[in-house]
N, C-alpha and C positions, 0 to 999 in steps of 0.2 A: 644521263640523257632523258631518261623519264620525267626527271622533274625541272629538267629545260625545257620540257613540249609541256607541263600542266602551266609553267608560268607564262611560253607563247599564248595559252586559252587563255588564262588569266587578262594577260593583258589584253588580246584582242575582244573578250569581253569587254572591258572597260572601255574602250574606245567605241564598237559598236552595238553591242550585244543589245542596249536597252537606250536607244535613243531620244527616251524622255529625260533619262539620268547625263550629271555628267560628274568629273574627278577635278577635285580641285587641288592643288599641292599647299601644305605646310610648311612653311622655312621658319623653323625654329633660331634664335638667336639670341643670346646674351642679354636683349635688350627688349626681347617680345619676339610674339609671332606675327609673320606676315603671311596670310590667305589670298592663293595667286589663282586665279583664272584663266586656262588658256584657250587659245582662241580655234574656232574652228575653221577658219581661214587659212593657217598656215600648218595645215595638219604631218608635214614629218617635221615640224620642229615641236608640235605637241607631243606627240607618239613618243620619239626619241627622250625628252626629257621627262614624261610618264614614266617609261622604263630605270630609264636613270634612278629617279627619286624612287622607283619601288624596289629596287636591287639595291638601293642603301648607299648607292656611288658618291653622291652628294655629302651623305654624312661625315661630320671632322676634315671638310674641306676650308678655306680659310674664306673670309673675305681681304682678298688682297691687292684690292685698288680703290681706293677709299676718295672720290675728289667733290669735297662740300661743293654745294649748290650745281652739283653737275650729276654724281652716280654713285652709285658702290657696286662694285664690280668681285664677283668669287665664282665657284664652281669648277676649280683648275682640277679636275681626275686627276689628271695624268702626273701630276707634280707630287699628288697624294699613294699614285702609284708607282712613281719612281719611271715612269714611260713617256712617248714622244709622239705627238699626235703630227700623223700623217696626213697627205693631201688627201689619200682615199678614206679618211675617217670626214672630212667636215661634209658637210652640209649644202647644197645649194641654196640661193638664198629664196624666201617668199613675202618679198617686199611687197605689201600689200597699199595699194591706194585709199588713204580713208585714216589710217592707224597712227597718230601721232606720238609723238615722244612728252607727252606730257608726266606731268610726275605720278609715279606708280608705273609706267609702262614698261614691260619684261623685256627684255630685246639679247641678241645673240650676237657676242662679242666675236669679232675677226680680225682678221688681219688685213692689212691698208691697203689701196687701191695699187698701190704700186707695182704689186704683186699678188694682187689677187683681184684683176680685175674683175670676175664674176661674181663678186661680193658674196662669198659664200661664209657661209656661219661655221666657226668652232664645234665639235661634235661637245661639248661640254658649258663651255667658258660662258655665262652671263652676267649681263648688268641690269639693275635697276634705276632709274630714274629719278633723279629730286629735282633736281634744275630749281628756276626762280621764275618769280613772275617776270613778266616784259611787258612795256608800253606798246600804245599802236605803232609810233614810231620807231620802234624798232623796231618790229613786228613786218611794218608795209616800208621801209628803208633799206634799199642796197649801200650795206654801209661800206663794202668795196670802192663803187662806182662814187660816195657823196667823200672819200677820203681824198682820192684820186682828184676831184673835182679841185676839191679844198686845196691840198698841193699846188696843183695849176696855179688856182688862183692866188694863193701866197706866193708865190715866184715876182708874182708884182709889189714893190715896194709902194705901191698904192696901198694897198693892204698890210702894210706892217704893223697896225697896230692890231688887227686879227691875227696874224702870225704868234706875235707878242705873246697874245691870251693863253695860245697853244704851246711853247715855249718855257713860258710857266711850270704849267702842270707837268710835262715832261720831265723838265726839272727835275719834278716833284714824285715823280711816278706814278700820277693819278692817272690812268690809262681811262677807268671808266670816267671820269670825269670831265675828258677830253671827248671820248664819244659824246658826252651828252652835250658839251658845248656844240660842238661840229652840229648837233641838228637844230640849234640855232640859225643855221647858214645854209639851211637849204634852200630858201626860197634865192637870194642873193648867187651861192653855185650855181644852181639851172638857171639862173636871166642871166650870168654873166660867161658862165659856159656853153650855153646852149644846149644843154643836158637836161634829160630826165634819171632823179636818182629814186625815182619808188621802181619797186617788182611787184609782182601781182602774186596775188595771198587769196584768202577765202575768208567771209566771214565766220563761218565756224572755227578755220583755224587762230584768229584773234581772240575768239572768243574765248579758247579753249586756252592761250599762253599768257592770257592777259586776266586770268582767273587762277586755275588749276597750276598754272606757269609748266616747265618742265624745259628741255632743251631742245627747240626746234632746228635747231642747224642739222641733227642727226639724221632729220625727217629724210624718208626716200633713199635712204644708202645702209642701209642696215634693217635685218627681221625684227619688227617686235612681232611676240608671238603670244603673249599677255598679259595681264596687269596684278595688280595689288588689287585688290577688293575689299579689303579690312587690312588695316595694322600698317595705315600709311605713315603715323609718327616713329617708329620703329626707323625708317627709311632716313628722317631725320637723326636720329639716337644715331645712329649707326655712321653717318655720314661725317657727324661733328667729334669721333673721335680723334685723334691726334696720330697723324703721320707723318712719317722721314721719308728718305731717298725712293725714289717712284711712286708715291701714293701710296706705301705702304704700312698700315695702321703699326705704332710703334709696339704696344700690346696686341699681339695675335688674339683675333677674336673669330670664333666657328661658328658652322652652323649645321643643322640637321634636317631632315625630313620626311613626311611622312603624308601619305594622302585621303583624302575624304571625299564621299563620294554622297551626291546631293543632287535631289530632283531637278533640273531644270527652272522647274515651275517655283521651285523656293529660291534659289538664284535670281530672278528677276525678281521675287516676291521680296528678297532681301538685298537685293545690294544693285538692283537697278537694271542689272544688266541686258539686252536685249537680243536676244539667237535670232540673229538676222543675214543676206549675205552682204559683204564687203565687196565692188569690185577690184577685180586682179589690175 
């Protein structure tokens, strides 16, 4: 009991005791380490995985959902402990406005809307971010609405030789290669449907997938709660191993962790970052 109440100070030290400092976490892995930042925005998914990582929960957990140019997904406790994480163990969610899913960004894995509509977070379970870069257009394209369109409009044998085009590739299994013909045909869908197929985006959010890339569909439906700040090619290394059946890397590969604790002022002095607020 005693030295559960010195690790409660412990920890609540860290979190508030010296507001100039803060704790940054180490994921040691196979391939390098990645130095994770998290945010003060979404403070009990910070807190929560603070603890975690300093109780040693984390360590000789796997990464075990491995999907190139989308995430690498570990942190399963409960699989490491042989237990079953309950509704009263997760997390509600603190989907913050501002915080994108670009690559490096920390986010809290759950379970799908279907059954969990208050989108609440895993008490464990994270992923990290790679994703790929994306164009404007696809970036400011509801490529729902410009598919939808396209259909319509191949229903007319006026258009069979646009049909054709698509047809093809189908064939062929070029899936992305059929997206990018279709935005060829956006101007022709909206005058021949009467549709508008863009959504409304931000400059900064283009700015940030069309550089940094990462996987915007995530955006707004799940916690990120912080990023990579060093040891972004690790994220690559790690993503391009080779998996079978669910994502899962065929060689078991682990990870560990361990935390540091670093003035604020050297944090933005090193790696950019700026302690500002986000709004909710």
């Amino acid at each position: 009991m005693k030295n559960g109440l010195i690790f409660l100070v412990f920890m609540g030290c860290l979190m508030g005791c010296d507001n100039t400092k803060d704790v940054l976490v180490n994921i040691h892995t196979e391939f390098g380490t990645m130095k994770i930042l998290l945010y003060d925005e979404t403070p009990i998914h910070k807190k929560n995985f603070l603890e975690l990582a300093k109780q040693g929960k984390y360590d000789s957990t796997e990464w075990h959902r491995i999907m190139e140019n989308f995430m690498v997904q570990g942190g399963n406790i409960n699989e490491k402990e042989g237990t079953v994480e309950s509704d009263a163990d997760r997390m509600p969610a603190e989907i913050i406005k501002g915080l994108l899913h670009t690559k490096g960004a920390l986010a809290a894995a759950r379970q799908p809307d279907g059954i969990n509509s208050q989108k609440m977070s895993s008490s464990c379970q994270f992923y990290i971010v790679q994703g790929k870069i994306f164009t404007e257009s696809e970036l400011t394209v509801d490529q729902m609405a410009l598919n939808q369109g396209l259909s319509q409009l191949m229903a007319n044998p006026s258009y069979d030789t646009i049909r054709n085009q698509f047809v093809v590739l189908q064939q062929q299994n070029k899936i992305e290669e059929m997206n990018k013909l279709a935005f060829n045909y956006i101007s022709l869908v909206e005058s021949v449907q009467g549709i508008s197929v863009y959504k409304e985006t931000t400059p900064e959010r283009i700015e940030a997938y069309s550089t940094i890339g990462g996987s915007p569909h995530l955006d707004n439906d799940y916690t990120i709660f912080g990023r990579v700040v060093e040891g972004l090619e690790v994220i690559d290394k790690l993503a391009a191993v080779q998996v079978g059946v669910d994502n899962q890397p065929i060689s078991k590969t682990y990870m560990t962790m361990d935390l540091e604790t670093m003035s604020k002022k050297d944090i933005t002095a090193k790696y950019g970052y700026q302690y500002s607020k986000i709004s909710k």
